[in-house]
N, CA, C and O atoms as a GROMACS GRO file, in nm:
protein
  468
    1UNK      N    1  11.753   1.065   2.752
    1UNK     CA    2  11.679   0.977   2.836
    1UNK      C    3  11.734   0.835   2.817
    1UNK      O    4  11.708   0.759   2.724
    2UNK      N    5  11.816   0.814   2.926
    2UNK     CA    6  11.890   0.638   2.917
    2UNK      C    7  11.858   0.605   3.040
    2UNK      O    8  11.866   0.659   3.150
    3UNK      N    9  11.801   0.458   2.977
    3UNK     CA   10  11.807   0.364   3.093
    3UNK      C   11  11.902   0.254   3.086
    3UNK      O   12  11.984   0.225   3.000
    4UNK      N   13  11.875   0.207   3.184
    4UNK     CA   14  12.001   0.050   3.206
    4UNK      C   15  11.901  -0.037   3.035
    4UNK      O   16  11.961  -0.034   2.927
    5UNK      N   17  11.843  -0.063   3.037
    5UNK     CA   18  11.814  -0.116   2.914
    5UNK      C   19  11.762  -0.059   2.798
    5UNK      O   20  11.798  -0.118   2.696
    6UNK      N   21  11.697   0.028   2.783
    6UNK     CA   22  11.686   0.076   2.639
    6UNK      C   23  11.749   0.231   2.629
    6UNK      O   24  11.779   0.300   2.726
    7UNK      N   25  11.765   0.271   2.482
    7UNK     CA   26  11.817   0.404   2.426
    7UNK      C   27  11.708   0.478   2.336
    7UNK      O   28  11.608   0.435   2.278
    8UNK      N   29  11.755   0.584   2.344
    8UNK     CA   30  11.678   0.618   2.194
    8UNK      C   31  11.769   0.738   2.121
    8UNK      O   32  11.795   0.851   2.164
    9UNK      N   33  11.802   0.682   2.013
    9UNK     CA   34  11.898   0.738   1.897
    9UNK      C   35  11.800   0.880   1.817
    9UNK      O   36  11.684   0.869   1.780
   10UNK      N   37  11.877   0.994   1.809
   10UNK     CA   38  11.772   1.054   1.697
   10UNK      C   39  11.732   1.040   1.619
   10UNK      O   40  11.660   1.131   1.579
   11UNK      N   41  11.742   0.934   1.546
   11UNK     CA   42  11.721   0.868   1.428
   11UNK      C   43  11.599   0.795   1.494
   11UNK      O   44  11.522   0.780   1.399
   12UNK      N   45  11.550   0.750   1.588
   12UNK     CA   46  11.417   0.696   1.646
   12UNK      C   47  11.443   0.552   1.655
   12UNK      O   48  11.351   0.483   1.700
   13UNK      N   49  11.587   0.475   1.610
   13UNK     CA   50  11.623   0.394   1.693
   13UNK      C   51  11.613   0.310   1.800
   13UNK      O   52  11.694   0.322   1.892
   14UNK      N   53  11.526   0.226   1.806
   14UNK     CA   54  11.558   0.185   1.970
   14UNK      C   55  11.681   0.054   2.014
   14UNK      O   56  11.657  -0.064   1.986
   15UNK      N   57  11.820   0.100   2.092
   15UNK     CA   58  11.846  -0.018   2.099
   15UNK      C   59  11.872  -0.098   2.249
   15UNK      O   60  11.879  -0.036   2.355
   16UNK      N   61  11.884  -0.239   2.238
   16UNK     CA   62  11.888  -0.239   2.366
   16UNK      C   63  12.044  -0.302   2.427
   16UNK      O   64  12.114  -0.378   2.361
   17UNK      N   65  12.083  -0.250   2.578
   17UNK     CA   66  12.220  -0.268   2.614
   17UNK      C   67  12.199  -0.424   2.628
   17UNK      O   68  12.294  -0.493   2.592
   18UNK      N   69  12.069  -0.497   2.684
   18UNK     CA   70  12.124  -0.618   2.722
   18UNK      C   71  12.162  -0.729   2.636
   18UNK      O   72  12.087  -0.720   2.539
   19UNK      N   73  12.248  -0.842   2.618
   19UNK     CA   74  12.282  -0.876   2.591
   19UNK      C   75  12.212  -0.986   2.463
   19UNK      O   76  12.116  -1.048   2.509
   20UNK      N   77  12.237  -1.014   2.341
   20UNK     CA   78  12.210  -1.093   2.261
   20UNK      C   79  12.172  -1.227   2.311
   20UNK      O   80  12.269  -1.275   2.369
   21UNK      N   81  12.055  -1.317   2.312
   21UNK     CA   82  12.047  -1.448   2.360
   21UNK      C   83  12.093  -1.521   2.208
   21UNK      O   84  12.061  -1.501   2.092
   22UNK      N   85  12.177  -1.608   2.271
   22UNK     CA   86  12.225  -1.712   2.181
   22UNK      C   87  12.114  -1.765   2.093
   22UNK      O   88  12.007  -1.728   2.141
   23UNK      N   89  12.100  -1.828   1.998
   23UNK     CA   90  12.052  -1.890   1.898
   23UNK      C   91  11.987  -2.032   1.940
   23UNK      O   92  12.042  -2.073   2.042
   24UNK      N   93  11.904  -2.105   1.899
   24UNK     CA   94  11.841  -2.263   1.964
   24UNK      C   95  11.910  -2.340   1.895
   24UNK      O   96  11.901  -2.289   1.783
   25UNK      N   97  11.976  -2.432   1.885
   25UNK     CA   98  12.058  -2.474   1.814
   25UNK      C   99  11.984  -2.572   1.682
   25UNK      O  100  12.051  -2.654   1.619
   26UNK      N  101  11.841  -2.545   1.655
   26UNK     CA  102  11.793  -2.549   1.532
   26UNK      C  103  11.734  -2.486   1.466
   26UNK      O  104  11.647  -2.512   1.384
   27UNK      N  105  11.790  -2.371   1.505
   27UNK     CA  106  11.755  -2.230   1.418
   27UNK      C  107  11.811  -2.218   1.262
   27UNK      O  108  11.916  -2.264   1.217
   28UNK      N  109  11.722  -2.151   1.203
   28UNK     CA  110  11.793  -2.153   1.085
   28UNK      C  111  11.921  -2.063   1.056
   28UNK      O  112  11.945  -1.957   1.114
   29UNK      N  113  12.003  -2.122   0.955
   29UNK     CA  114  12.125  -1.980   0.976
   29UNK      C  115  12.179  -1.909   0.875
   29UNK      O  116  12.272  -1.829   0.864
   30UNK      N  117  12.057  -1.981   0.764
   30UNK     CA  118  12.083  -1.938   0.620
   30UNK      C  119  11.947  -1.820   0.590
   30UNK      O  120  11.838  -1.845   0.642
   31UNK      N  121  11.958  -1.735   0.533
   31UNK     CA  122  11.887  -1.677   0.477
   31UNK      C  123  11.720  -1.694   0.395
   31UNK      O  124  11.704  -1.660   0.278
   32UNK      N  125  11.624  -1.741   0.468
   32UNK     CA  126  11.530  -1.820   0.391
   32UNK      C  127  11.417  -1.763   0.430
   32UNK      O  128  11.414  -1.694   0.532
   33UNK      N  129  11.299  -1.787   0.346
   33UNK     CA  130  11.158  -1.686   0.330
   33UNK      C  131  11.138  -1.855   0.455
   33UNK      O  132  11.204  -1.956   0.479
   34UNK      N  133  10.996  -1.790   0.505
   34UNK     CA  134  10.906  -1.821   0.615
   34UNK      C  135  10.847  -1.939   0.563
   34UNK      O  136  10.828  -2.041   0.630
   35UNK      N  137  10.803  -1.919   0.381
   35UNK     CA  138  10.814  -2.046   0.303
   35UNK      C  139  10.909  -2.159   0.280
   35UNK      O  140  10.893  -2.281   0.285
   36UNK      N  141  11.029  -2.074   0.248
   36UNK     CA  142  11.127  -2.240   0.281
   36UNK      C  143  11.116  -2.305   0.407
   36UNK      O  144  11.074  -2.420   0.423
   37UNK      N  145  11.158  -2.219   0.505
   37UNK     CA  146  11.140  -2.308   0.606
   37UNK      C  147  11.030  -2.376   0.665
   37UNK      O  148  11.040  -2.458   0.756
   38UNK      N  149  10.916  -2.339   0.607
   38UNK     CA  150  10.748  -2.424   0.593
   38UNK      C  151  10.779  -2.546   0.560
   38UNK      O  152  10.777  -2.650   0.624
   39UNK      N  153  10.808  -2.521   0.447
   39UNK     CA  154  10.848  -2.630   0.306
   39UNK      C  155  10.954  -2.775   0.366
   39UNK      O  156  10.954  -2.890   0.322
   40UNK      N  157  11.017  -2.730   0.450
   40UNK     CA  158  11.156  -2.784   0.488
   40UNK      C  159  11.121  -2.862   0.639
   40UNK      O  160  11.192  -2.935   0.709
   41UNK      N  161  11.000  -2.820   0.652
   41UNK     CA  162  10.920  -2.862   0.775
   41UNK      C  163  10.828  -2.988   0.792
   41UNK      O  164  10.833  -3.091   0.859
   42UNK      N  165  10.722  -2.922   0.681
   42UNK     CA  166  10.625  -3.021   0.661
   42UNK      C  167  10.625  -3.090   0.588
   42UNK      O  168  10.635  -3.067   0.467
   43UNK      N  169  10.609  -3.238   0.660
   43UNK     CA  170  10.614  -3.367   0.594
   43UNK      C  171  10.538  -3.436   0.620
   43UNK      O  172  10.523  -3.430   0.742
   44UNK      N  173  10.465  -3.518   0.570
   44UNK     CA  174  10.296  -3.593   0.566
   44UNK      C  175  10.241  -3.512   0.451
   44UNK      O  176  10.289  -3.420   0.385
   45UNK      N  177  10.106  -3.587   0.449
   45UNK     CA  178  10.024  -3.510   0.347
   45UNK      C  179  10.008  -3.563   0.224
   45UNK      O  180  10.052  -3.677   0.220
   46UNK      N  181   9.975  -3.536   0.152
   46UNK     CA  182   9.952  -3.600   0.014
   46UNK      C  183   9.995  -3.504  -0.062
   46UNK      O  184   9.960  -3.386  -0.061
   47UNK      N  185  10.099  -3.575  -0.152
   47UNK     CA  186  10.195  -3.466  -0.260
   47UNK      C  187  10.112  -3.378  -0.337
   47UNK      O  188   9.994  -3.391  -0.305
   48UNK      N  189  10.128  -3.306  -0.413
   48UNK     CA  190  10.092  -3.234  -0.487
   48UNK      C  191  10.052  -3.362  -0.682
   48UNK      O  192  10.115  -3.435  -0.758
   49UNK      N  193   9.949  -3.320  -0.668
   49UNK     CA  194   9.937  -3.385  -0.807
   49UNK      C  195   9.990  -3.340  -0.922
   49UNK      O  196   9.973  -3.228  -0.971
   50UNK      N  197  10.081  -3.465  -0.982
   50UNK     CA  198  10.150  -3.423  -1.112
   50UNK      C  199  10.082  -3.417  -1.242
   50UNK      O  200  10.135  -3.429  -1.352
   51UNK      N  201   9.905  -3.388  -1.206
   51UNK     CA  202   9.840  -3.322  -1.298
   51UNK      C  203   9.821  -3.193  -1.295
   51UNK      O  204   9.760  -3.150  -1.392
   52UNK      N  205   9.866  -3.081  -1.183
   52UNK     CA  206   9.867  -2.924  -1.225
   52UNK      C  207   9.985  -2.902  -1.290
   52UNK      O  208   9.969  -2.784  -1.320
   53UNK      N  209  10.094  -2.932  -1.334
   53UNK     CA  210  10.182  -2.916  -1.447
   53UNK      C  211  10.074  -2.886  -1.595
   53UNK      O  212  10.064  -2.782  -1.660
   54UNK      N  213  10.005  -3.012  -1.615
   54UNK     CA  214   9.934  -2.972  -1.699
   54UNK      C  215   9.848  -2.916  -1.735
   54UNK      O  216   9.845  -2.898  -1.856
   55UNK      N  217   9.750  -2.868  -1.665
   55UNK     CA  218   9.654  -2.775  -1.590
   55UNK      C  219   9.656  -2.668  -1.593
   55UNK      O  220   9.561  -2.602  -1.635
   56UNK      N  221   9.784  -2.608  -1.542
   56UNK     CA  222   9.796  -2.458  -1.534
   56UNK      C  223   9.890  -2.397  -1.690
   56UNK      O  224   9.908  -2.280  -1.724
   57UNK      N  225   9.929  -2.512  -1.752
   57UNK     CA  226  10.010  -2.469  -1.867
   57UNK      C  227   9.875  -2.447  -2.032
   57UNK      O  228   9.875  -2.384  -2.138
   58UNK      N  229   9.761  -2.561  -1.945
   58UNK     CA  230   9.634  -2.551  -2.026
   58UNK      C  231   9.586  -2.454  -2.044
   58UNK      O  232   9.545  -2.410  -2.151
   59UNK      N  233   9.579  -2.378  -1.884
   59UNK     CA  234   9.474  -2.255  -1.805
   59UNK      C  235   9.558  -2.148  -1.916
   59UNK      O  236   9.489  -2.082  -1.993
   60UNK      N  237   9.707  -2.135  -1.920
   60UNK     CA  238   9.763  -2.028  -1.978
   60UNK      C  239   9.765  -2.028  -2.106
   60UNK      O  240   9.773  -1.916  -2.157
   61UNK      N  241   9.760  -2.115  -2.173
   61UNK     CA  242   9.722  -2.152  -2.294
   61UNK      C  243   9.609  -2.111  -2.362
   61UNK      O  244   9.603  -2.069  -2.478
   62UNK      N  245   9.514  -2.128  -2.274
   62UNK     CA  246   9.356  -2.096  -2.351
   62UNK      C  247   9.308  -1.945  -2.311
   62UNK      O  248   9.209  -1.893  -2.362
   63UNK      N  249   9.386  -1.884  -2.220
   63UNK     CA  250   9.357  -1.764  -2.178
   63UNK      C  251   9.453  -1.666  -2.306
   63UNK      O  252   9.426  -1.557  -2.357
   64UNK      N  253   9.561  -1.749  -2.327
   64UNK     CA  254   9.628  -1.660  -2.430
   64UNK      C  255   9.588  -1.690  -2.613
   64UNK      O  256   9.598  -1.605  -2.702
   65UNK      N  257   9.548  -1.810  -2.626
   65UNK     CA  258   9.409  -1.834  -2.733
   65UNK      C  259   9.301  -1.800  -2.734
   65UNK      O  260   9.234  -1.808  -2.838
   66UNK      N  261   9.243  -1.743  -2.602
   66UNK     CA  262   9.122  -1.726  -2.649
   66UNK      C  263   9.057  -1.597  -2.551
   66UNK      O  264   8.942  -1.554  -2.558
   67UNK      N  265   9.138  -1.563  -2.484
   67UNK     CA  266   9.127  -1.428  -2.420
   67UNK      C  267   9.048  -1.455  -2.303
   67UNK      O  268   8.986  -1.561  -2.289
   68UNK      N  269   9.047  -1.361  -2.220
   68UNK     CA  270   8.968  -1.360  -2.068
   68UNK      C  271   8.826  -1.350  -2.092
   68UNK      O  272   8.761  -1.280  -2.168
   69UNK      N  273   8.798  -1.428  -2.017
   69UNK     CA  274   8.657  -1.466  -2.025
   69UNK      C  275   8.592  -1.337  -2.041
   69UNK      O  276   8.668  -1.240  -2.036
   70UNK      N  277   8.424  -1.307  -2.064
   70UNK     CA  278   8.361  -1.147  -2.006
   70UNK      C  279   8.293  -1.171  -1.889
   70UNK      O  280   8.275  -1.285  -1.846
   71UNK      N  281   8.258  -1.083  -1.840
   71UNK     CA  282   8.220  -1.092  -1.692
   71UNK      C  283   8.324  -0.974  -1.624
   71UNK      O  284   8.368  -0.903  -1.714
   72UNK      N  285   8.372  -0.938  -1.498
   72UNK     CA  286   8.433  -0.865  -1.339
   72UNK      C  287   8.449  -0.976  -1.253
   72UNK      O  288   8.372  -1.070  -1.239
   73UNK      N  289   8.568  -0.952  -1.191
   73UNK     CA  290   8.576  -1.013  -1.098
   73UNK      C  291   8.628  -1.177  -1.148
   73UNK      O  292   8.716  -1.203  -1.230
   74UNK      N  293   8.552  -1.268  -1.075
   74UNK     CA  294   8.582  -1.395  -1.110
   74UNK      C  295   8.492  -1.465  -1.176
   74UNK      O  296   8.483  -1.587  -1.194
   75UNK      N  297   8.395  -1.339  -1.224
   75UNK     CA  298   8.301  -1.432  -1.351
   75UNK      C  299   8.369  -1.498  -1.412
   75UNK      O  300   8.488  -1.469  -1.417
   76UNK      N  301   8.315  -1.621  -1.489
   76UNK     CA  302   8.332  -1.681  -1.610
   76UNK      C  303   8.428  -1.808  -1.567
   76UNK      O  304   8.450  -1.900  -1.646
   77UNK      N  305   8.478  -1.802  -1.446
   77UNK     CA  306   8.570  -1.907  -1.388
   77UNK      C  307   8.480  -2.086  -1.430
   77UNK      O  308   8.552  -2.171  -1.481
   78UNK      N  309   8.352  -2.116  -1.407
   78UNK     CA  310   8.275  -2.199  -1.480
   78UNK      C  311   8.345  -2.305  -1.600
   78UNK      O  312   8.369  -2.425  -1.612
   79UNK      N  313   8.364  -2.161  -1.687
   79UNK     CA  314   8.294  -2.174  -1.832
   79UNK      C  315   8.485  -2.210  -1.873
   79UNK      O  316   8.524  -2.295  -1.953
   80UNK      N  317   8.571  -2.119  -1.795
   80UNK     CA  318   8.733  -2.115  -1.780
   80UNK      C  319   8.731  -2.293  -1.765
   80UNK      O  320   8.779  -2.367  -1.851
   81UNK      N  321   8.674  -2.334  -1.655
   81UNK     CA  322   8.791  -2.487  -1.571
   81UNK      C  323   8.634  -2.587  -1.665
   81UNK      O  324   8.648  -2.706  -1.640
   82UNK      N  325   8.555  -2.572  -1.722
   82UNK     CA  326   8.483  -2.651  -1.839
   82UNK      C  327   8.592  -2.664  -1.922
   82UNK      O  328   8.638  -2.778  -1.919
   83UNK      N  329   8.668  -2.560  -2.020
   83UNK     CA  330   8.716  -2.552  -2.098
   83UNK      C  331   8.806  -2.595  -2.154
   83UNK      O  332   8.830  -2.633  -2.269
   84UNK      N  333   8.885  -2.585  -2.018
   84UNK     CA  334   9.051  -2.651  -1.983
   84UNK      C  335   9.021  -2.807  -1.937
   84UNK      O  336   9.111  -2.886  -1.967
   85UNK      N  337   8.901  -2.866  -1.866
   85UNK     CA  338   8.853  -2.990  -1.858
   85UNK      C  339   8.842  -3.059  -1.958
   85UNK      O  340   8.874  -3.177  -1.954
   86UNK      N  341   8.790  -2.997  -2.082
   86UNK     CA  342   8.780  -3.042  -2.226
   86UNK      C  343   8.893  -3.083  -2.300
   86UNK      O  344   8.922  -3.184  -2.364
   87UNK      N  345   8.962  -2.953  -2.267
   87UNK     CA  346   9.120  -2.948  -2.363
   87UNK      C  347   9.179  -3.077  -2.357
   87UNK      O  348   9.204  -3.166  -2.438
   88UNK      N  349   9.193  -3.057  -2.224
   88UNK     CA  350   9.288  -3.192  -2.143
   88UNK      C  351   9.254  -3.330  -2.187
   88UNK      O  352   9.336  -3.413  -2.225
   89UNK      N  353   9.096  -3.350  -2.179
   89UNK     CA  354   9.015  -3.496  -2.237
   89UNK      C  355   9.076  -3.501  -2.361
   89UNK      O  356   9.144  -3.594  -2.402
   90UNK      N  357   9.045  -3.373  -2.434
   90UNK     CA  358   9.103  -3.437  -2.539
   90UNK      C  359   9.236  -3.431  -2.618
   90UNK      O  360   9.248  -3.440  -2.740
   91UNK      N  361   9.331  -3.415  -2.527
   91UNK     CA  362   9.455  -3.479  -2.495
   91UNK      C  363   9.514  -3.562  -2.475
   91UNK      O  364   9.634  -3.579  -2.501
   92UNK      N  365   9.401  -3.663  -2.399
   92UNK     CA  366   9.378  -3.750  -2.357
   92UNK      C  367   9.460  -3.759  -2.194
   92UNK      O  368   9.498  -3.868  -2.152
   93UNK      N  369   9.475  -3.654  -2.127
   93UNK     CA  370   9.546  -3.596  -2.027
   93UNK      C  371   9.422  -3.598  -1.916
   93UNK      O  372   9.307  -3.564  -1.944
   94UNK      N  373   9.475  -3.649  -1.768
   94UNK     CA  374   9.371  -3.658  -1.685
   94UNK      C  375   9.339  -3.489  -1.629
   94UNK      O  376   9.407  -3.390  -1.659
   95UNK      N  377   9.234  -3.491  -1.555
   95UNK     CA  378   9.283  -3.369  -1.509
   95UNK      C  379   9.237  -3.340  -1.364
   95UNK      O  380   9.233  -3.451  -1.310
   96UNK      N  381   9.193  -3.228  -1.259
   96UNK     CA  382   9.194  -3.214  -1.182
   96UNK      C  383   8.997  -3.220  -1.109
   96UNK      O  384   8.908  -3.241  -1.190
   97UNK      N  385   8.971  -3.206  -0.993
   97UNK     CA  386   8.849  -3.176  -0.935
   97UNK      C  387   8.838  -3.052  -0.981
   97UNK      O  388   8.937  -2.985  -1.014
   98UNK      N  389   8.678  -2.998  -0.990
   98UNK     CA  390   8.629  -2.855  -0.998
   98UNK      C  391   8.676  -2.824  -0.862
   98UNK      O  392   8.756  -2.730  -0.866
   99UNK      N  393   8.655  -2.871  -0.735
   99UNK     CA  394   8.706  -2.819  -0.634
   99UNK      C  395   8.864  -2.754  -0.600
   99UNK      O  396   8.917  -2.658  -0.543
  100UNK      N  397   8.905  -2.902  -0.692
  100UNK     CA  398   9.075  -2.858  -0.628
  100UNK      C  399   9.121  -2.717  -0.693
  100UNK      O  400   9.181  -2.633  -0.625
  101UNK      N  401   9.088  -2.694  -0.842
  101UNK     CA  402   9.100  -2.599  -0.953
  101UNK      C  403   9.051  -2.449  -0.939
  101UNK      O  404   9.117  -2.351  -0.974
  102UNK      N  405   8.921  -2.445  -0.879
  102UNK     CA  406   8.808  -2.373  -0.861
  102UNK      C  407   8.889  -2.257  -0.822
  102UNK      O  408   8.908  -2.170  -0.906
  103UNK      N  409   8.950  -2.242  -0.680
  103UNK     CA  410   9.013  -2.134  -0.614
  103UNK      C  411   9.167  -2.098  -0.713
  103UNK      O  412   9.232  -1.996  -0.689
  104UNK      N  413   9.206  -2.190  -0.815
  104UNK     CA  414   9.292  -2.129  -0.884
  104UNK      C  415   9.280  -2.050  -0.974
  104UNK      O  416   9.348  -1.952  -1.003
  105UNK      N  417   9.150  -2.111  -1.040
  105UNK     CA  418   9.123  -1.966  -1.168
  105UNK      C  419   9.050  -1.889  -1.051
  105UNK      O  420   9.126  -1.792  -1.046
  106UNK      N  421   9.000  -1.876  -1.000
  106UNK     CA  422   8.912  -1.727  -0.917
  106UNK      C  423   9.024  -1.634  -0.915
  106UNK      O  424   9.022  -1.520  -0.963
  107UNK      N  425   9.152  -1.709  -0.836
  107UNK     CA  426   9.254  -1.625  -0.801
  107UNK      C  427   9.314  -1.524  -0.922
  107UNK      O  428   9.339  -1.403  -0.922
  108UNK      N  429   9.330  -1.656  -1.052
  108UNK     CA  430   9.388  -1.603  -1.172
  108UNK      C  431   9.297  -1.553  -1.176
  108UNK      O  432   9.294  -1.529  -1.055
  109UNK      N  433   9.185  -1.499  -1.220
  109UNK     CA  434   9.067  -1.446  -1.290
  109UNK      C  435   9.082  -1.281  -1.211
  109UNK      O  436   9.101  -1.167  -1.253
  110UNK      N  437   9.070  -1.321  -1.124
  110UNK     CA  438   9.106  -1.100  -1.050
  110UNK      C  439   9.222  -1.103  -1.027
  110UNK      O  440   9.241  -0.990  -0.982
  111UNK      N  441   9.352  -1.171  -1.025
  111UNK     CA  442   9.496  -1.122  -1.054
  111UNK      C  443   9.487  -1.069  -1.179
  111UNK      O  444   9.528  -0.953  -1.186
  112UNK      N  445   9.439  -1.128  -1.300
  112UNK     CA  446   9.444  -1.042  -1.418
  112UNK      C  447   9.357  -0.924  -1.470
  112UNK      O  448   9.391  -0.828  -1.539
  113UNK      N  449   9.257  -0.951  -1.427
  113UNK     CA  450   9.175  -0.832  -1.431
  113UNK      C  451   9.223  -0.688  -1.340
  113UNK      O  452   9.226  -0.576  -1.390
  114UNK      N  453   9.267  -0.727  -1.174
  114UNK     CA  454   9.276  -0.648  -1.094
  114UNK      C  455   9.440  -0.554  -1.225
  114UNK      O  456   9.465  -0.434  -1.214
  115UNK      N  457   9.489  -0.614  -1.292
  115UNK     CA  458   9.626  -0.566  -1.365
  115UNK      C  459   9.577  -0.469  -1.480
  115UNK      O  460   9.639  -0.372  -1.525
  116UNK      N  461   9.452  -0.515  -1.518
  116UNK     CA  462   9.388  -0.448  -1.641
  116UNK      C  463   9.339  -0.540  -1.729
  116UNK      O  464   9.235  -0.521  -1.791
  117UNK      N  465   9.400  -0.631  -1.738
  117UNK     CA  466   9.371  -0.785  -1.841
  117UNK      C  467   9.249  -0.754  -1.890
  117UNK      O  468   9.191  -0.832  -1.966
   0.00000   0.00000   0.00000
């Protein structure tokens, strides 16, 4: 079964005869996730604060001192970004909003559990 434009290969293949459309001439031509070229895009905004360097090296820190909270799920996330709020003070290291933080341990909190943690 051929038509002027499509085939079908036994392999379940579909290809088509008409012709390749050229490229936009700001297409990308390198190999890159949907993220680089996000990344490579967007400009405005307010940078990223060069207080989650310290933050998330805290978060990993006290999770590997002092083990995962108890609770399922994203219990204990609270008692987690209290903890690491503390550390940091008394570090004397600034640190982040409960807001900005909040959705990072939830995330960490059932990435590690969902693993077995």
């Amino acid at each position: 079964m051929k038509s002027d434009i499509m085939s079908m290969l036994p392999a379940g293949l579909v290809t088509s005869s008409a012709p390749i459309p050229s490229l936009p001439v700001d297409a990308p031509t390198t190999n890159t996730s949907p993220a680089d070229q996000l990344e490579r895009v967007a400009r405005g905004g307010r940078p990223k604060s060069e207080n989650w360097t310290n933050w998330i090296a805290e978060l990993v820190n006290y999770i590997h001192e002092e083990g995962m909270p108890s609770g399922s799920g994203a219990e204990g996330q609270d008692a987690v970004i209290g903890a690491i709020e503390e550390r940091l003070a008394a570090r004397g290291l600034d640190t982040l909003s409960r807001s900005t933080v909040q959705p990072v341990v939830r995330a960490a909190l059932l990435r590690l559990r969902s693993a077995g943690n």
